[in-house]
Backbone as JSON Lines, residues from 0, in Angstrom:
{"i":0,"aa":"X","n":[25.39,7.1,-31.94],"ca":[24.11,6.5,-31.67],"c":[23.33,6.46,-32.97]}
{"i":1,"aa":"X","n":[22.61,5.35,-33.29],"ca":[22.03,5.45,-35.12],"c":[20.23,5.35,-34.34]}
{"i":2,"aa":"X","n":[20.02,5.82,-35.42],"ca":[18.47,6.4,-35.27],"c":[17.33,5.3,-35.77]}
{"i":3,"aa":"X","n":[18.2,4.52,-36.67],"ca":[17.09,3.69,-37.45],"c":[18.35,2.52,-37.35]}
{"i":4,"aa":"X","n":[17.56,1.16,-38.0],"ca":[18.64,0.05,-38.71],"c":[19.35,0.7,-39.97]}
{"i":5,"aa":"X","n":[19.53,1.48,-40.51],"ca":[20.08,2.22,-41.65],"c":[20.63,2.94,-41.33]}
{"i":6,"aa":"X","n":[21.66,2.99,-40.26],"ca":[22.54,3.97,-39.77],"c":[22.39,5.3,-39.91]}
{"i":7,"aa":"X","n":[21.24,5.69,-39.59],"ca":[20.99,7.35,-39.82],"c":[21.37,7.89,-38.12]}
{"i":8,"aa":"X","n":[22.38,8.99,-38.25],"ca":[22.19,9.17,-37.15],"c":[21.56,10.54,-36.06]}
{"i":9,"aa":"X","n":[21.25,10.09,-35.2],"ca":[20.62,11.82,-34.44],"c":[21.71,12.66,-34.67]}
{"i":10,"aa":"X","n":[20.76,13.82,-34.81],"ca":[21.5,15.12,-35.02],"c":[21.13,15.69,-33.7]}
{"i":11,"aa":"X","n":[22.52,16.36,-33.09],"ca":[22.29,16.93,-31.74],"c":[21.77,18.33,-31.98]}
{"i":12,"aa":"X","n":[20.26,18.76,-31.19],"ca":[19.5,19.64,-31.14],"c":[19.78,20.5,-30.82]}
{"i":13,"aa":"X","n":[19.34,21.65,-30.6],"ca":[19.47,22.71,-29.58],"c":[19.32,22.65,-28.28]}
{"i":14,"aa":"X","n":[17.74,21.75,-27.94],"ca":[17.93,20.95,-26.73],"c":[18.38,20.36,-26.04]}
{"i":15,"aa":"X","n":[19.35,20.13,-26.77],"ca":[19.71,18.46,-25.76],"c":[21.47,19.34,-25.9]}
{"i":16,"aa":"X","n":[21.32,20.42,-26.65],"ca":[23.18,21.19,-26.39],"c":[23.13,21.68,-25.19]}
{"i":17,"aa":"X","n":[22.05,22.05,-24.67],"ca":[22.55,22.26,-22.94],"c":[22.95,21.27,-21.87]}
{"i":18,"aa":"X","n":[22.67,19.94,-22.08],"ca":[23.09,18.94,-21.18],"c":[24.47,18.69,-21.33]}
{"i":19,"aa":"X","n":[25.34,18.25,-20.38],"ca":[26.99,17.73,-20.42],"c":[27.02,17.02,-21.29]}
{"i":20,"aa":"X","n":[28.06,16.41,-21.68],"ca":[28.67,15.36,-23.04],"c":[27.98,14.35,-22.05]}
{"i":21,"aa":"X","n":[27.97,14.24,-21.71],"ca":[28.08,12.54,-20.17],"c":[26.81,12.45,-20.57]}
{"i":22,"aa":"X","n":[25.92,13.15,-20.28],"ca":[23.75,13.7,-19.97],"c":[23.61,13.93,-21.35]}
{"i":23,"aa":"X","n":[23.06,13.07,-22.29],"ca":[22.31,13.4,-23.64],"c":[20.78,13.59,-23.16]}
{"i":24,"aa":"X","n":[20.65,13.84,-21.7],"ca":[18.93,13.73,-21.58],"c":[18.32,12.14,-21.99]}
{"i":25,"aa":"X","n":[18.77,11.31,-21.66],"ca":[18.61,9.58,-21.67],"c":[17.98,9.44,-20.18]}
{"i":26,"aa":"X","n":[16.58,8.83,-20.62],"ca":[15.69,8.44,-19.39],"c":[17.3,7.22,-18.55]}
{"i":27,"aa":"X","n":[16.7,7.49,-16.94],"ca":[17.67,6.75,-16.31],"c":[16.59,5.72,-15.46]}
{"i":28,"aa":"X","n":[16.67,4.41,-15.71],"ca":[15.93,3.53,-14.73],"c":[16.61,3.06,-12.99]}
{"i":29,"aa":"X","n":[16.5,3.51,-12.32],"ca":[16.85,3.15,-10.88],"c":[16.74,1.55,-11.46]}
{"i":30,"aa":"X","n":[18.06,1.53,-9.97],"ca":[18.11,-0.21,-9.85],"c":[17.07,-0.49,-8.78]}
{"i":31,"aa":"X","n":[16.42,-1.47,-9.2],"ca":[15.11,-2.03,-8.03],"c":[15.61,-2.29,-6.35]}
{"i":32,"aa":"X","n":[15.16,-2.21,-5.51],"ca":[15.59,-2.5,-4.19],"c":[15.95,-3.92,-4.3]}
{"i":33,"aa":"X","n":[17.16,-4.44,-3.9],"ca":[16.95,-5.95,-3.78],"c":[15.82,-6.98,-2.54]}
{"i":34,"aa":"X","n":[15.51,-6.25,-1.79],"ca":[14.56,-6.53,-0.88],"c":[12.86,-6.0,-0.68]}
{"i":35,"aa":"X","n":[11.89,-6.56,-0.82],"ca":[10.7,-5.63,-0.7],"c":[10.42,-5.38,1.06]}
{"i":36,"aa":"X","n":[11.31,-6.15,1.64],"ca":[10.83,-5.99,2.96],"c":[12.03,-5.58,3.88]}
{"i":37,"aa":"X","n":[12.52,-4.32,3.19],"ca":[13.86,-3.79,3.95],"c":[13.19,-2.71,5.68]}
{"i":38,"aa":"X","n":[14.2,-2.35,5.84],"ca":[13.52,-1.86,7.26],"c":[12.4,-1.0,7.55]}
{"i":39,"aa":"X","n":[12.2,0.1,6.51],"ca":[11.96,0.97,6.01],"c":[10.41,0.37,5.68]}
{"i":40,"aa":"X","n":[10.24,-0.49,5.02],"ca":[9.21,-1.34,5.13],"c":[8.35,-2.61,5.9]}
{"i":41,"aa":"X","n":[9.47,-2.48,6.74],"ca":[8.75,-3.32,8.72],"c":[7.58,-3.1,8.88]}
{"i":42,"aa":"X","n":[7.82,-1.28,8.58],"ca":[6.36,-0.66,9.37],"c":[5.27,-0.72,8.57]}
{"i":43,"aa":"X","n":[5.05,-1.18,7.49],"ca":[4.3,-1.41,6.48],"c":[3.76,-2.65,6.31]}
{"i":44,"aa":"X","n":[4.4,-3.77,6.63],"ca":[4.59,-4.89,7.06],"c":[3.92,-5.3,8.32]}
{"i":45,"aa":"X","n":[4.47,-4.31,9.51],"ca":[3.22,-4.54,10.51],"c":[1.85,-3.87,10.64]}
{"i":46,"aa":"X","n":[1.66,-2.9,9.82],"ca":[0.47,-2.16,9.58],"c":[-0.38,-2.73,9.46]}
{"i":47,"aa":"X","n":[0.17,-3.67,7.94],"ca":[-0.27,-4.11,7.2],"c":[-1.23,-5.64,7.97]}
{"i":48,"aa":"X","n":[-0.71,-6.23,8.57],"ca":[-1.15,-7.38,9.57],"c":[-2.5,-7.07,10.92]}
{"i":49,"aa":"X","n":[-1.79,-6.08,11.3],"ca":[-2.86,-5.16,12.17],"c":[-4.06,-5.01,11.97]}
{"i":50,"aa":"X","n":[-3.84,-4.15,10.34],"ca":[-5.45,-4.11,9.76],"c":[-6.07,-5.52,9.25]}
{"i":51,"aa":"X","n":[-5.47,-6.31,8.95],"ca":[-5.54,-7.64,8.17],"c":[-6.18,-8.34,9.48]}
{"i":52,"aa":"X","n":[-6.08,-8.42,10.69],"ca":[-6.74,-9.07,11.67],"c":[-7.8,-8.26,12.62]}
{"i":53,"aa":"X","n":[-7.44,-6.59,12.56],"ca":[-8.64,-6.2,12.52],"c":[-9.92,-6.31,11.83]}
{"i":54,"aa":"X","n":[-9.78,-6.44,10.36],"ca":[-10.5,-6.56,9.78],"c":[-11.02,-8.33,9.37]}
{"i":55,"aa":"X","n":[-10.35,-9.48,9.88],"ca":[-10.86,-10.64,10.23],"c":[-12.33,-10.24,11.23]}
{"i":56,"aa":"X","n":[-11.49,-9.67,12.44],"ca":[-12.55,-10.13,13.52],"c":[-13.96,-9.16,13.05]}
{"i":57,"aa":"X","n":[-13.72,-8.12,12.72],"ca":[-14.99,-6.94,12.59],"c":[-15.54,-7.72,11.16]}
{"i":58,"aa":"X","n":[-15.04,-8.59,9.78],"ca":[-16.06,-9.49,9.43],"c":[-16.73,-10.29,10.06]}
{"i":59,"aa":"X","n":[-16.03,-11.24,11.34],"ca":[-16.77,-12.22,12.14],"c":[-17.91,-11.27,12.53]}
{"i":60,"aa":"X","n":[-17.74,-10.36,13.47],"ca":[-18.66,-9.76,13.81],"c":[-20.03,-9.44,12.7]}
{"i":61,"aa":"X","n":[-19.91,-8.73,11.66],"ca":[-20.28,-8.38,10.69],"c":[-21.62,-9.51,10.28]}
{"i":62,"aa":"X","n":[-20.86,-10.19,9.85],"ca":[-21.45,-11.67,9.44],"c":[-22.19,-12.19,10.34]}
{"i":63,"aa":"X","n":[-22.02,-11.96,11.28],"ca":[-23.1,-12.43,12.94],"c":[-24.28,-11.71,12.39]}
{"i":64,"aa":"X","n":[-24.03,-10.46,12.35],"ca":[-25.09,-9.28,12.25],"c":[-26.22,-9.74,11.07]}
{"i":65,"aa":"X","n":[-26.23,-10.44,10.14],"ca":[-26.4,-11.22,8.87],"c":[-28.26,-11.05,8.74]}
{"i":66,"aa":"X","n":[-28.79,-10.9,7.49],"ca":[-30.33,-10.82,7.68],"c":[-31.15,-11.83,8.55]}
{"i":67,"aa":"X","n":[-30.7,-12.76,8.67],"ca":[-31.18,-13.92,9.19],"c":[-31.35,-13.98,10.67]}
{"i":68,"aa":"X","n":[-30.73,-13.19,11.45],"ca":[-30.89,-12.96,12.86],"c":[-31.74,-11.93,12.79]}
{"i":69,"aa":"X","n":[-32.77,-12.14,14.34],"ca":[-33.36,-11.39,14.43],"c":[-32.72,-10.37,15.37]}
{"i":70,"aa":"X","n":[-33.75,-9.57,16.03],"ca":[-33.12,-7.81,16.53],"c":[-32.96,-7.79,17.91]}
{"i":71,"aa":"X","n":[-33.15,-8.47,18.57],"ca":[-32.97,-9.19,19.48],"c":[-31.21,-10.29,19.79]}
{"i":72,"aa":"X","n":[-31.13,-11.07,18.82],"ca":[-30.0,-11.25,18.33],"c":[-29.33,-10.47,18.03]}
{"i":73,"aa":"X","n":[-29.32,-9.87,16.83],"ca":[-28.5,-8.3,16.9],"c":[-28.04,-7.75,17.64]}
{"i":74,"aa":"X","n":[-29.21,-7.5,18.89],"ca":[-28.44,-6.64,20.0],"c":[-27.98,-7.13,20.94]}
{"i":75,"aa":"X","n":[-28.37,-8.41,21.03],"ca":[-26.75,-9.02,22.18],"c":[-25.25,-9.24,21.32]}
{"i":76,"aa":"X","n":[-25.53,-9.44,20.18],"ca":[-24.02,-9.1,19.4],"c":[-23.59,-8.18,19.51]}
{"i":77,"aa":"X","n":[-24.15,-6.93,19.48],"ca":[-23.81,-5.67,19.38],"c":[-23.34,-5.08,21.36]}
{"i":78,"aa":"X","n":[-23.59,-6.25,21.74],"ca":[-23.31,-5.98,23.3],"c":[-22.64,-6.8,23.71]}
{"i":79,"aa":"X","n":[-22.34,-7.54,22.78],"ca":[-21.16,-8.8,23.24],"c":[-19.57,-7.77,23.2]}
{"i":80,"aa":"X","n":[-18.67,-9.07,23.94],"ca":[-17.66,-8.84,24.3],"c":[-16.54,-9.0,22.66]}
{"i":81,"aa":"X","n":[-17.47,-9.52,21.84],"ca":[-17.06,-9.94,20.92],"c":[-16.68,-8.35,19.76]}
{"i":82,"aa":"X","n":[-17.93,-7.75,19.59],"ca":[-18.48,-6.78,19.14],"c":[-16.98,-5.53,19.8]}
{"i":83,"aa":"X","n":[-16.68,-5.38,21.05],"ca":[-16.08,-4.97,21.9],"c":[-14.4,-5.06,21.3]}
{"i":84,"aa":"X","n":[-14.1,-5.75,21.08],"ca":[-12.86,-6.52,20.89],"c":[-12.92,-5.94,19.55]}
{"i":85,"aa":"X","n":[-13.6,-6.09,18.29],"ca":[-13.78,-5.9,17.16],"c":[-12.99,-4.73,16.86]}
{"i":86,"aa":"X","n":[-14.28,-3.71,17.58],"ca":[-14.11,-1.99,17.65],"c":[-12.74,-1.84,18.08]}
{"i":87,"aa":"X","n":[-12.37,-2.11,19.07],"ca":[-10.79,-2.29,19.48],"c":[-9.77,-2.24,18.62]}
{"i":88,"aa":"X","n":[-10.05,-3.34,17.83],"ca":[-9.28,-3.69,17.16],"c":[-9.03,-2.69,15.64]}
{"i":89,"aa":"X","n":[-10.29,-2.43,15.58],"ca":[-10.36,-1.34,14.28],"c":[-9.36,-0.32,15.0]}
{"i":90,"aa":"X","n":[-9.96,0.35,15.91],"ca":[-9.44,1.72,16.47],"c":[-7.65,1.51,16.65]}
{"i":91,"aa":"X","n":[-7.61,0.34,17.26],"ca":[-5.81,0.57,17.37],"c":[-5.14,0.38,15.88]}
{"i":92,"aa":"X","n":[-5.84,-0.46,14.74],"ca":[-5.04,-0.55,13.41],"c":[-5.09,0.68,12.6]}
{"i":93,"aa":"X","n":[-6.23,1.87,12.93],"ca":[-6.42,3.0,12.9],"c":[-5.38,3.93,13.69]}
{"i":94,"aa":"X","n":[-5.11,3.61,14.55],"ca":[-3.73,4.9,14.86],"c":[-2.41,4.49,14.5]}
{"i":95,"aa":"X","n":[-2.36,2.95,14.47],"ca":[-0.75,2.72,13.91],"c":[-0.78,3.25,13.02]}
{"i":96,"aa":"X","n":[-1.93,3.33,11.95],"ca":[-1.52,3.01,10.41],"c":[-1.45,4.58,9.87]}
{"i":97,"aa":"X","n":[-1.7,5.29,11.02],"ca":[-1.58,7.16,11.22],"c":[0.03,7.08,11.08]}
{"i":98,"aa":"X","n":[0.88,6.52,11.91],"ca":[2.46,7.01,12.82],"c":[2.98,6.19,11.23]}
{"i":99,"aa":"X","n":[2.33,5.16,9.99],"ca":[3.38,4.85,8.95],"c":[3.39,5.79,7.86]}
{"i":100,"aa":"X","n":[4.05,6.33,6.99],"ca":[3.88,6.79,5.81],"c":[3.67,5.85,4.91]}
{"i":101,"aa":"X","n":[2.97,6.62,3.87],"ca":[2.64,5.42,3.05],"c":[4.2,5.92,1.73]}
């Protein structure tokens, strides 16, 4: 193995005399998964969608709520079926996303 373009070469250390002939202690790069969406990552995949449409509807909601309505308004949003569905929706993308590892 040469150390420079001038053929200098490493001198084996003291360190690196405890590893096998095979193991010079050479970083090893894993081969990449050929898939990002192997099975293993389904559940990540559907988590991932769960919260992604939970969090659609609880902006709709959100955005209702907006300075421009008054409090009165407010609180039939906040009593709508809409509002209802929202919370729902948070709470169940909230326990799947408990049962995935990240």
């Amino acid at each position: 193995m040469n150390a420079s373009k001038f053929g200098a070469e490493y001198a084996l250390s003291d360190d690196m005399a405890e590893f096998p002939a095979g193991h010079t202690g050479a970083f090893e790069v894993p081969y990449p998964r050929s898939c990002c969406c192997s099975s293993g990552d389904a559940d990540l995949l559907e988590a991932a969608r769960t919260m992604r449409e939970a969090l659609q509807e609880v902006w709709l909601v959100m955005d209702a709520l907006g300075a421009y309505q008054s409090d009165d308004d407010r609180l039939s949003i906040l009593h709508s079926p809409k509002f209802s569905s929202a919370a729902y929706r948070v709470r169940t993308a909230m326990i799947k996303t408990q049962r995935v590892a990240i």
